[in-house]
N, C-alpha and C positions, 0 to 999 in steps of 0.2 A: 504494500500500500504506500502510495507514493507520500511524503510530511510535507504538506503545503507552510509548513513554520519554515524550512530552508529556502532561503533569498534566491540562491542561481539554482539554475534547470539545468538538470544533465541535458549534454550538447544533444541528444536525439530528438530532441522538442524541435531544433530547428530546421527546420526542412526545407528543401525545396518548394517552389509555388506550385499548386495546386493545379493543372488547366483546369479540371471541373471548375473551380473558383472563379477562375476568370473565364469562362464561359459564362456563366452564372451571374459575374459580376456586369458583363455587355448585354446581356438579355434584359435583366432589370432593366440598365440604363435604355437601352435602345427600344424596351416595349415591343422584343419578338421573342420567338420559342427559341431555346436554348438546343435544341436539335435545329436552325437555322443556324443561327451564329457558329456551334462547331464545325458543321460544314464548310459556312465561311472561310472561319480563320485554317481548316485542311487544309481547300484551295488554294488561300494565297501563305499559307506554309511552303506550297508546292512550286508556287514560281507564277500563279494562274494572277491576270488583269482583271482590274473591277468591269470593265467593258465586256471582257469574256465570260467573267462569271454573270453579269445583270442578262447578258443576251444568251450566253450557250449553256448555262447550270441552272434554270429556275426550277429541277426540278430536286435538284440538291436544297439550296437554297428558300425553297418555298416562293419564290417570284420576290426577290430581294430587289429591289428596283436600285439605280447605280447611288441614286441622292444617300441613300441607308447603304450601298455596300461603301462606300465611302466614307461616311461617321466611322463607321464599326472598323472600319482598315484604322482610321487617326486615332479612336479611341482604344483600342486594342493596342498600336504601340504605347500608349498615358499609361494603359492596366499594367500592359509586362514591365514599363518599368518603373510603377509604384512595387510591383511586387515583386524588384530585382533588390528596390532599394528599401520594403519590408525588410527584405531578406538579411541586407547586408546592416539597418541598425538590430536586428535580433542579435546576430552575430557580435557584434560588437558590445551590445551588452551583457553579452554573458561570458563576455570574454573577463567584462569588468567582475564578474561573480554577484553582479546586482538585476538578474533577471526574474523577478517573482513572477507567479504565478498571475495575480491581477494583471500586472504590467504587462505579459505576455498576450493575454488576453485583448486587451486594450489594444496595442498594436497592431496584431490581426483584426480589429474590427476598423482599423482606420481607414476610412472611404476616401481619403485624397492626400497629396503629399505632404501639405500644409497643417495636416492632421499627425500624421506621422512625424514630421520636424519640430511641432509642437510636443510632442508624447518624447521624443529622442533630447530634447535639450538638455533637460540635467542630467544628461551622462552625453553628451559629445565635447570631446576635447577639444580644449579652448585654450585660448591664450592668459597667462595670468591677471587674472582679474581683483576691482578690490575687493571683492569678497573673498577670494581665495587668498589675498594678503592679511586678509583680517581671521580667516580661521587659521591660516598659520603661523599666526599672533596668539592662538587660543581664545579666540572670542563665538565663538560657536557655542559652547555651554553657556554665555550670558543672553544669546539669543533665547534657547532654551528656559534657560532661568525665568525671562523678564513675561515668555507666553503661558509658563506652568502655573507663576502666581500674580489673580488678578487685582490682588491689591497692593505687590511691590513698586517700591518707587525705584525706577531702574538706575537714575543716580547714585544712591547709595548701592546695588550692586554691582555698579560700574566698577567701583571702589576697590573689589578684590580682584580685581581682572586686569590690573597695569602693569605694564610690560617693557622694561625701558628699552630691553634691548631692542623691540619692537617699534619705538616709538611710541610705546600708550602711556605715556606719562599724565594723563588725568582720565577724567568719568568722560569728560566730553569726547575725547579721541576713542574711547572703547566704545561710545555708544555708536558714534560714528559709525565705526568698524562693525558691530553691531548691525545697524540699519542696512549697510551693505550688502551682509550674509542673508537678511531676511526679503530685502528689496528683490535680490536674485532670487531667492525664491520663491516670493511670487510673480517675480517676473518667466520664472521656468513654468507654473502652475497651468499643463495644456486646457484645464477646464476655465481657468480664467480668459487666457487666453481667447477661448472658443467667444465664449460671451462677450468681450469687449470689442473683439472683430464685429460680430455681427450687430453690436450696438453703435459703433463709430459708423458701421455700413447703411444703417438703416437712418441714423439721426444726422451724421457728420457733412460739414460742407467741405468743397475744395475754394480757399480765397486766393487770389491773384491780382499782387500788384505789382505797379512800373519800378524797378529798380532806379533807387536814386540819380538824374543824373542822365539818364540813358531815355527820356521822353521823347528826342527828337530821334535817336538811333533806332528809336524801337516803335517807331509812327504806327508801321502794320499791324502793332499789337495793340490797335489804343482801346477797341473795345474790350479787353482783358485788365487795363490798367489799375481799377478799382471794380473788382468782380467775386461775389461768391455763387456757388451753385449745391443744392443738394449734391451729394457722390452720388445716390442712386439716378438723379436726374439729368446726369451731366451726358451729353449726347457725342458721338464719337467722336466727330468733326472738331467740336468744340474741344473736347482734351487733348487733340493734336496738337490744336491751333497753340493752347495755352503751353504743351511741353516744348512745342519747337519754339517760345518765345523764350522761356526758361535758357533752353540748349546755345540761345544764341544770347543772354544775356541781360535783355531784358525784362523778363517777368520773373518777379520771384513768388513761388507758390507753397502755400501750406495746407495741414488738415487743421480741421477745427470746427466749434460749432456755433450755435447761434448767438450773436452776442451778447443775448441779455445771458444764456447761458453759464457763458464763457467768465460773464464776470458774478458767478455767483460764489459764495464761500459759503463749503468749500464747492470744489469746480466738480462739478457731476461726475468726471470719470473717476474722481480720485474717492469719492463717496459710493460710486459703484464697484470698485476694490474692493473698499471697508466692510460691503452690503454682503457683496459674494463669496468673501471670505471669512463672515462672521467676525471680522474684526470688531473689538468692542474700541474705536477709534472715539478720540475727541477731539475739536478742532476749534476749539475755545478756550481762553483763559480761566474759564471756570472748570475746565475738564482736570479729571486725577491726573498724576504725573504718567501713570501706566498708559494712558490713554489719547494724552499728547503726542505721547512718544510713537505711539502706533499711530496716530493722524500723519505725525511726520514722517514716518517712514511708506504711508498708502501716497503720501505727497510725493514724497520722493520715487516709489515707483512709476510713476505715471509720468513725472518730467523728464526724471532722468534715462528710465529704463522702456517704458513705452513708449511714449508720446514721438518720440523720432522715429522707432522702429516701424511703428503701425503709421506713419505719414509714408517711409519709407514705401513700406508691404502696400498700405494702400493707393499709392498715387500709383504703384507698379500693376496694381490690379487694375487700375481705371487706364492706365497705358496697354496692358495685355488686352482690354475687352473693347479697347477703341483699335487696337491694331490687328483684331480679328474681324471683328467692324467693316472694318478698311480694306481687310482682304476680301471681305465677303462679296462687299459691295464691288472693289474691282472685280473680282473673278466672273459674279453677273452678267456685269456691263460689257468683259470678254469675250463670255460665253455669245450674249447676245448680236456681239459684233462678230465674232466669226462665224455666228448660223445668219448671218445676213443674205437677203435673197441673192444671189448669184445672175446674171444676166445671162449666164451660160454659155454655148461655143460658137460665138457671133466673131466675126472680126472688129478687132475695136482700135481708136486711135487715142493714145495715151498723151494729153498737155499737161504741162508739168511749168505753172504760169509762173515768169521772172519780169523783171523792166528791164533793169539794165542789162542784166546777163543773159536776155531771153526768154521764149518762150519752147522750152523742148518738147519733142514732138516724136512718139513712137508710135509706129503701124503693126499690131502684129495681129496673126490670123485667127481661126476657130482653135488652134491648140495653142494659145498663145506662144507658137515661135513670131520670133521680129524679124519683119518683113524690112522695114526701110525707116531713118531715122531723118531728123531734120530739127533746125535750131532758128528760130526768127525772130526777127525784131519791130514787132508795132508799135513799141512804146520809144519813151526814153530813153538814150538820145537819139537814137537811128530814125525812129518813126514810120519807119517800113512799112505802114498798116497794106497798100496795097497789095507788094510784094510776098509780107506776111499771107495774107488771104491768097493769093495763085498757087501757095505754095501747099497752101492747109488742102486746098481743092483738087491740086494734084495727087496728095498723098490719098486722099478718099479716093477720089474715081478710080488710080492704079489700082489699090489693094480693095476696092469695094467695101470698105468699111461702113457699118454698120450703123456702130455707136460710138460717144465722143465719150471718154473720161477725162475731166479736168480737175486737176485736185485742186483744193480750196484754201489755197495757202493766198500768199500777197499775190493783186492781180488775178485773183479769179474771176471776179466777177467781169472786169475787162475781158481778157480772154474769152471767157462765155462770151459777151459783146460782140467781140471779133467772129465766134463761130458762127453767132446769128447774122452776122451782116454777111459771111459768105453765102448762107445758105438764101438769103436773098439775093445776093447776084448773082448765082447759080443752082435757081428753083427745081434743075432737075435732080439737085441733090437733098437726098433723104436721111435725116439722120435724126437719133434720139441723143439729145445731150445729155453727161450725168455730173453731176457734183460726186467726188470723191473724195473722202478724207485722206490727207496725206499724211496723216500723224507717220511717225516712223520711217517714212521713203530715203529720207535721206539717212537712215541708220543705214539701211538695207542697200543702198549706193554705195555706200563705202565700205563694206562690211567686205570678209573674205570669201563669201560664199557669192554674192556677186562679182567680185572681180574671177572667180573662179565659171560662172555662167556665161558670164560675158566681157571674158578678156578683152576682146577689140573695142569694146563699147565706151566710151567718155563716161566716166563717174557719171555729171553731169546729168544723161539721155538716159541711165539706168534708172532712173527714178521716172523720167515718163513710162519707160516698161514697166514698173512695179502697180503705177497707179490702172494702166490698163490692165494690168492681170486682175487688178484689183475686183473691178469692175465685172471679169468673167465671173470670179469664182474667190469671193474674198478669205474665207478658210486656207485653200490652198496655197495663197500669193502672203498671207500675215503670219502664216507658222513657220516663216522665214524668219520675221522681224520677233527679236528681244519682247515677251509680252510689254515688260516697263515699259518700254518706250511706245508704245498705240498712245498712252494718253488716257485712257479711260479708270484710272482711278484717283483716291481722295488720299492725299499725305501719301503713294506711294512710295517716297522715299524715308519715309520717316519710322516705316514699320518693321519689323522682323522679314530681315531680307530672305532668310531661307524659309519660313512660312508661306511668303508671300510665293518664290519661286516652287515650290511645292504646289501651293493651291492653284495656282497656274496653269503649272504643268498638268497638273490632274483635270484641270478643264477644258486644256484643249485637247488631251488623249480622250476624254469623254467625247466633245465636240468630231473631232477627227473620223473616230470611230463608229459615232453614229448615221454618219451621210458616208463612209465608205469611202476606198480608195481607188482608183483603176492604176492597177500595176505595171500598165504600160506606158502612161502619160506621168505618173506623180515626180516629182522630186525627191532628191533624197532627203531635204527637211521635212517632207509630207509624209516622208512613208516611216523617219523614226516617231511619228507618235502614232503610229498604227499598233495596236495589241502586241504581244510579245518581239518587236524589231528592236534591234540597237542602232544605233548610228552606225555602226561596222554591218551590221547586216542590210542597213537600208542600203549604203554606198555599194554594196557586193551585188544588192538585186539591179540597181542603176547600171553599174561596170558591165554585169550579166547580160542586161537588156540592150544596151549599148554594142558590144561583142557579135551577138548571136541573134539579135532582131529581139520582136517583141515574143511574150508569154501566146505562149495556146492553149495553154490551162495551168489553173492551180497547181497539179501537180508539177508543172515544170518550174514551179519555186524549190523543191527538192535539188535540181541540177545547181542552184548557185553554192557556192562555197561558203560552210557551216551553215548553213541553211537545215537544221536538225527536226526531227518528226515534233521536240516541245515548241519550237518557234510557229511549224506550222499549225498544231493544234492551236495554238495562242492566234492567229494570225492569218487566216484564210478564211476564214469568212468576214472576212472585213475587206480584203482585197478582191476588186472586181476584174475578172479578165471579160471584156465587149468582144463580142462577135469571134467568140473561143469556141472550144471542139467541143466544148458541153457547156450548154445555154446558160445552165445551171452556175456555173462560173460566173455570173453576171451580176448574181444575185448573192443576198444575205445568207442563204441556205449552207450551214457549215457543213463541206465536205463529208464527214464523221456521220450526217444525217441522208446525205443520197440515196441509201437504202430505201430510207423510207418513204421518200418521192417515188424507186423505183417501185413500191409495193402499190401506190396510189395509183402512179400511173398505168400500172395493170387491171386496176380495179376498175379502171375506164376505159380501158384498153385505145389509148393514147400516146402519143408521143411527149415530151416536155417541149419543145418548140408549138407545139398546135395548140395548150393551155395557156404558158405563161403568157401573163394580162389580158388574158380572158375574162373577166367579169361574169361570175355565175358560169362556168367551168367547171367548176366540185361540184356543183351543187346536186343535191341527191344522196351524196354521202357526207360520212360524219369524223370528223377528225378524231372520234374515239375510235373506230374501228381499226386504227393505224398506230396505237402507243404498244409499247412492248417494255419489258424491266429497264431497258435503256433510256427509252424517249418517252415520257411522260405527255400527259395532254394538252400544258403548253405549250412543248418543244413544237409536237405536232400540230397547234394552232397558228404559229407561230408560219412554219411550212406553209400551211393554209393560204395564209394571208401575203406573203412573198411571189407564191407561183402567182396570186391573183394580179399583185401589181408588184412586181419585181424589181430592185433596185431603189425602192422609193426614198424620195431625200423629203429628210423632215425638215427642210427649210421652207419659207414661205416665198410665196407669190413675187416675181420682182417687180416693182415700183419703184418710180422716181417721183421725187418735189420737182416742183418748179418754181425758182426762185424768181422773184416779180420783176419784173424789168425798169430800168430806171429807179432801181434801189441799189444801189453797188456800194455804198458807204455808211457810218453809224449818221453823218449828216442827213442824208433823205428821208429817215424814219421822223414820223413824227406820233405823237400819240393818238391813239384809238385806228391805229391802222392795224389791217390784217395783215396776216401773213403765212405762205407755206416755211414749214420750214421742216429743219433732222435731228433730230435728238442726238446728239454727239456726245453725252457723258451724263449720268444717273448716278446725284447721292444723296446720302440719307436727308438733305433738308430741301431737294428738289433739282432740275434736272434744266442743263444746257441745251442752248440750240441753235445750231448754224442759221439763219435768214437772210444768209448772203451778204453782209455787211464786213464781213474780217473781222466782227468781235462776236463773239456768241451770247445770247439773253441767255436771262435766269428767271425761271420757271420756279418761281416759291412753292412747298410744297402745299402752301395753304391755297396755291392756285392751280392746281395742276384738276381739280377735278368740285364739283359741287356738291361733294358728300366726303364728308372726314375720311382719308386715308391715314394708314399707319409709316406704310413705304410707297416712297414715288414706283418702282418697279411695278405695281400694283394696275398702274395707269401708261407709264411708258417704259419703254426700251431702249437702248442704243439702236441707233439705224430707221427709226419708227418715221416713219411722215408723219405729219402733226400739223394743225393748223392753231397761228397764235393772235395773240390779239396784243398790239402795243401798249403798254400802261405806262411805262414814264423814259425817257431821254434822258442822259446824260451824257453828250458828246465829249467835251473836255476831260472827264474822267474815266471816260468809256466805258460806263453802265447802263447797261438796255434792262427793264423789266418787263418782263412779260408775262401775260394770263394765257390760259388755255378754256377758260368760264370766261367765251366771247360777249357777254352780257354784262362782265366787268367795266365801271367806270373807270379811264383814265387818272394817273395820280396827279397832281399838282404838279406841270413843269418846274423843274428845279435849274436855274442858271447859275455857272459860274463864276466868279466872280473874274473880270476882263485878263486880269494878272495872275491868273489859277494857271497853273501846268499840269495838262494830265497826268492825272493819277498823287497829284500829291493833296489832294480834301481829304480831311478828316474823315473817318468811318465813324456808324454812329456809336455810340456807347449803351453797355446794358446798365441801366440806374439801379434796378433790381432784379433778382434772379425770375428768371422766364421760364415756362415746361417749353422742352423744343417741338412741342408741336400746338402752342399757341401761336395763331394766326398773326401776323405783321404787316406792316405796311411792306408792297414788293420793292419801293425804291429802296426802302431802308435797308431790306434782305441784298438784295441787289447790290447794293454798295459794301456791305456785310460779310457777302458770301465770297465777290468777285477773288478776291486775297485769298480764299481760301484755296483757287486749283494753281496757284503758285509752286 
């Protein structure tokens, strides 16, 4: 029978982790059977994609859709290595011989890190501390002394306690010492701990003001200058805003709470010490000596021993839950851009608008190779406009282009100009103009991967190429370019750079994966985020195809080198071979599943070219008649729905806006004007929008719709048409606000003052704390926000 009176546990208590446990412990969290999630975590034990598993294991999985196999991938690395590092404070305290039984207990039930490092503190080795100077002064038994009896006056037991060698030459220097030993221990106390987090979490504000001095250096921050906000209400954006003002110098930021609070004796957190630990504390001149003394030391814990650490912890917790935020919202806004509608395999002519330096000019075909390049000058200082136009008109008629991409950088809208007045003096030409965003083109110009595509090509013209790819098939032509650099997040650089590339990458292997690849046209940056491919294998199918012509099936992914049976199971039903020796190669239908097409299509006795996209083709039979131990009723639903309409791309419809003519600067807007326009960037306080001008309006979220939303996404996209309705100008500092509740009044024109240089007016200030999703005036937002995609 084991005596729970001895302190340390024989070493066989510590074990390895559990998987039952953590199986067990992602099922709770995630709200599925615990026979899913193991399956799960087999799979990608095995080397298997969340893409693979959402599309080719639902029946392992239970139909794990990819949104949930993803949590359970992130959350599953947090589990293993809370319970690596369960693991490793067990071990260590029992190494100290101080692992009881409770304590053992207690650590095994700990459900997050912060719970566990809470429970590990008074046994992790530290550096020497004053309390540890103070007990090996021998002041530990007066600690003791002064808690065992409640009506000692601890001065007079200071008395026996002085220590010269020590320096405790009076009562004051031992009590001192004293206070120390017991401060750390309730500063170690995981249960106080617990309650004081979630009571600074629930009541606590974050305040932020302008560092002495630094008002004119830190102008951008001025709405943070004199600012507090509840912590539970502070919104992502906003604690960006406030840390990168910190980071650079001007804001200084604390915790703390309301001020009448704040100036109460004694201060509520130090009386919620006294409360939760039964201290019998006094905080009065009238109080016993024993009881001062305990006031002064609940005092002392809270200044000295909490009060920085938990500003610390928590300002780090309102940074981690705004820098998830952040990712969130970018990753979105990604997603949404690269499932943007494609225009498809037209020929298109790529302008890539300059003044001085030109206007570039790429022709290329339906498989986006470049046909023929060219560089003109309509504007400043050449003026070429005619020549420019003979020039646009020849590249169209040769190569029979279709559609025009013009990215939307300086001179766009000119340029558009210039298209339209060709296509007036040469009515027999047909073409659809497109606005393109060019975020990133010139990354992708100068990058290695283009000078490796198109060595002979001028840096320069590489970036008209990019914008027309753009245009065909915007997926394909953007999983070239650095996600960071699109453009389409909030504080991107300010957050957890490898989170951020993680969530990223996870979203456009999702993205990639879901519209499919053709293994004959892709690149080699398109085909590494295809399911099981490396960069080494994408380049070996390129070289491969290059070498030996194009694929005639699936299987002839085998012939490339290391091209192994796991990469194709990960990896072939994602890649399309068109017009291959079996149809079915065309299609979503993973290899591993042809059997069971071939059982259907005997059932009909049919061939697979005379069904696929047949509409009501099966019909008469039942996709349960076709599942076996292998393929469950999904899989074969799934089959179903494929041969019906085969290859189908979940992107949407292509549209384009059309930006108004005779608007090409923030000068021509005036207020209560409509307008088409493109959602270029969604975040959490509302959502930007190209209307042709070179500066993008701001869509407050309190206008983006006539019924309370929680998230802009809710209402718009990245890439979305939209129509807006002008609400206030401001030219000189170049803020546009804009509604999308066309029934909105116009705000008050706001002028400049004659000697204002854009961009340097004051933004406005918060007088007092706001919920962020109380309604504002748009100009104020507008002026507010604009600093923010800086």
């Amino acid at each position: 029978m084991t005596d729970t009176s001895v302190q340390a546990k024989p070493a066989s208590v510590v074990q390895a982790a559990d998987p039952a446990r953590i199986i067990a412990l992602l099922a709770a969290e995630l709200n599925v059977r615990a026979a899913q999630v193991a399956a799960t975590v087999e799979l990608l034990d095995d080397g298997a994609t969340v893409p693979f598993i959402a599309r080719y294991r639902k029946e392992a999985t239970g139909g794990l859709d990819d949104t949930v196999l993803r949590n359970l991938e992130l959350r599953l690395s947090y589990v293993r290595e809370l319970e690596s590092r369960r693991l490793a404070i067990l071990e260590s305290i029992e190494q100290q011989g101080k692992l009881s039984e409770a304590l053992h207990k207690e650590i095994n039930a700990a459900d997050t890190k912060q719970r566990l490092e809470d429970l590990y503190a008074p046994y992790k080795p530290k550096r020497r501390t004053r309390a540890q100077i103070a007990r090996e002064a021998g002041l530990e038994p007066l600690v003791d002394a002064i808690i065992a009896d409640p009506g000692c006056d601890p001065n007079v037991l200071a008395a026996s306690y002085l220590n010269a060698e020590a320096s405790i030459n009076d009562a004051k220097a031992a009590l001192d010492g004293a206070r120390d030993i017991l401060a750390e221990r309730y500063a170690e106390n995981a249960d106080l701990l617990a309650n004081m987090r979630d009571y600074l979490w629930s009541t606590g504000l974050l305040y932020s003001k302008v560092v002495e001095g630094k008002e004119n250096e830190g102008d951008n921050f001025r709405d943070w200058f004199d600012f507090s906000e509840p912590l539970r209400m502070l919104p992502s954006h906003r604690i960006l805003a406030m840390l990168r003002g910190r980071q650079q110098g001007a804001l200084d930021i604390r915790l703390g709470l309301e001020a009448e609070l704040e100036s109460q004796t004694p201060h509520p957190c130090v009386a919620r010490i006294a409360d939760f630990l039964n201290v019998q504390a006094g905080f009065d001149a009238q109080a016993l000596p024993r009881a001062r003394w305990l006031g002064e030391v609940c005092r002392w814990t809270w200044r000295v021993k909490l009060l920085t650490a938990f500003e610390s912890e928590l300002i780090g917790r309102l940074r981690e839950t705004a820098e998830q935020e952040a990712i969130r919202v970018f990753a979105a806004n990604l997603k949404d851009l690269l499932l943007a509608a494609p225009a498809g395999p037209k020929s298109v002519l790529g302008l890539d608008p300059g003044i001085r330096t030109g206007v570039k000019a790429a022709a290329i075909d339906a498989t986006g190779k470049v046909l023929d390049t060219a560089t003109i000058y309509p504007f400043e200082p050449r003026r070429d406009r005619d020549g420019s136009i003979k020039t646009l008109a020849a590249l169209v008629v040769k190569h029979k282009v279709e559609l025009v991409a013009i990215g939307n950088g300086t001179a766009s809208r000119e340029t558009e100009k210039l298209v339209i007045d060709m296509m007036e003096k040469y009515p027999a030409i047909a073409l659809i103009r497109v606005m393109v965003s060019e975020a990133g083109a010139s990354v992708y110009s100068a990058s290695e991967l283009a000078a490796h595509e198109f060595p002979d090509l001028d840096v320069t013209l590489r970036g008209a190429v990019s914008i027309a790819r753009r245009l065909q098939d915007p997926l394909a032509e953007l999983v070239k370019i650095e996600p960071k650099a699109i453009g389409v997040g909030q504080y991107q650089h300010d957050v957890n750079q490898r989170e951020l590339a993680r969530s990223l990458d996870a979203v456009i292997e999702d993205c990639v994966n879901a519209v499919g690849v053709d293994v004959n046209t892709a690149s080699a940056p398109l085909l590494t985020r295809v399911s099981g491919l490396s960069a080494l294998l994408a380049k070996n199918i390129v070289s491969w195809r290059d070498q030996n012509g194009a694929f005639s099936s699936r299987k002839g992914l085998l012939k490339v080198p290391r091209f192994g049976d796991k990469a194709f199971e990960q990896a072939a039903g994602f890649l399309r071979v068109p017009d291959g020796d079996n149809p079915l190669d065309a299609s979503s239908v993973h290899p591993e599943a042809y059997p069971v097409v071939e059982r259907i299509l005997a059932k009909i006795n049919a061939e697979a070219r005379q069904i696929m996209g047949q509409q009501g083709a099966l019909k008469g039979i039942s996709p349960s008649e076709f599942t076996d131990e292998r393929f469950g009723l999904p899989t074969v639903k799934d089959i179903f729905a494929e041969l019906e309409k085969p290859g189908r791309d979940p992107r949407p419809e292509f549209k384009t806006a059309q930006f108004k003519e005779g608007v090409n600067t923030i000068n021509d807007l005036h207020t209560g004007m409509i307008l088409e326009g493109v959602v270029t960037n969604v975040a959490n306080f509302g959502a930007f929008i190209d209307i042709g001008v070179h500066q993008d309006g701001l869509v407050h979220i309190s206008a983006l719709s006539d019924t309370f939303i929680k998230d802009p996404r809710d209402v718009v996209r990245v890439g979305q048409t939209v129509k807006v309705k002008v609400q206030e100008v401001d030219a000189a500092r170049k803020r546009i606000g804009l509604t999308m509740r066309l029934n909105d009044e116009a705000a008050p024109v706001r002028r400049a003052a004659p000697d204002r240089r854009p961009g340097t007016g004051p933004a406005p200030r918060h007088a007092q704390p706001r919920n962020a999703s109380e309604p504002v005036a748009t100009g104020a937002m507008a002026a507010a926000f604009a600093k923010l995609r800086k």
